[in-house]
N, C-alpha and C positions, 0 to 999 in steps of 0.2 A: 504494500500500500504506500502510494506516494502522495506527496502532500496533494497532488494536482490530480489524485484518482488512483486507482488500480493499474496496476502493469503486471503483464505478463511475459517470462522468458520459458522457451518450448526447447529441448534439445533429446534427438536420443538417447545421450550418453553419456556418459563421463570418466574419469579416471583420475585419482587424487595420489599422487606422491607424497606419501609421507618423508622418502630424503629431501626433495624441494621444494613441499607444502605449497604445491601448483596443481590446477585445474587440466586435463586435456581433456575438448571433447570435440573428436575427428566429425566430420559432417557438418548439416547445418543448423543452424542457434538460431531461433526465431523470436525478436525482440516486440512489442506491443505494449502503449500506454495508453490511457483514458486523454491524454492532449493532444492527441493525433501525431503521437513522434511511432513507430514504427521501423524496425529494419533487420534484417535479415544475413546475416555473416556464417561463414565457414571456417573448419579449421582453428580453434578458439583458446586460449590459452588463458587462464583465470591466473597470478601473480599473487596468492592470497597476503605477504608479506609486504610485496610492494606495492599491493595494490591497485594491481595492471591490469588490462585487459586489452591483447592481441587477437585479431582473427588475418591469417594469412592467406585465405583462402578467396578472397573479395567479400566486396561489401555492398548492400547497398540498401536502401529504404526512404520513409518519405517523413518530413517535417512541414511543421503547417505554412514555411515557405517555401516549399518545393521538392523536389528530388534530388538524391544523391546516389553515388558509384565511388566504387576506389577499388585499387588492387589490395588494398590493406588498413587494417582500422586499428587506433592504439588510442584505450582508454584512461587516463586517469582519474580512478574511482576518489582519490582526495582533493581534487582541484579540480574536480567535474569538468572536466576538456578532453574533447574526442579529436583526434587529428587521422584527416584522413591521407593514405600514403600512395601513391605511383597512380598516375592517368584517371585523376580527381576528378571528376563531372558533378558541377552543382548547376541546378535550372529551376 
């Protein structure tokens, strides 16, 4: 629950290291929120120490200004900023 509504993330899978106390979950990660931000990544790396979140697999989804793509999405879960990586499309 977010302050701005209900969000949901869908993934088939996961895999949790306990030597690296990291996240892997191969395939695709389906992102949804109640503000209309939405997006869909593969290949997905959860950083639970550093607090990352990697999908190397592309990126893409929609925010209530538009559309976006990337070859690669890099989260910082404490400074809330998504940076998107390689042949960036926003419209």
């Amino acid at each position: 629950l977010l302050p701005e509504g209900p969000a949901q993330i869908v993934a088939p899978a996961g895999e949790y290291s306990l030597q690296t106390d990291q996240v892997d979950i191969p395939g695709t990660v389906r992102f949804s929120a109640a503000d209309g931000y939405a997006m869909q990544l593969d290949d997905v790396r959860v950083d639970l120490p550093g607090r990352m979140v990697t999908g190397t697999g592309g990126v893409s989804g929609i925010v209530p200004a538009g559309t976006f793509s990337a070859d690669r999405i890099e989260a910082d879960l404490d400074a809330r900023t998504v940076s998107l990586v390689g042949n960036a499309r926003l419209r």
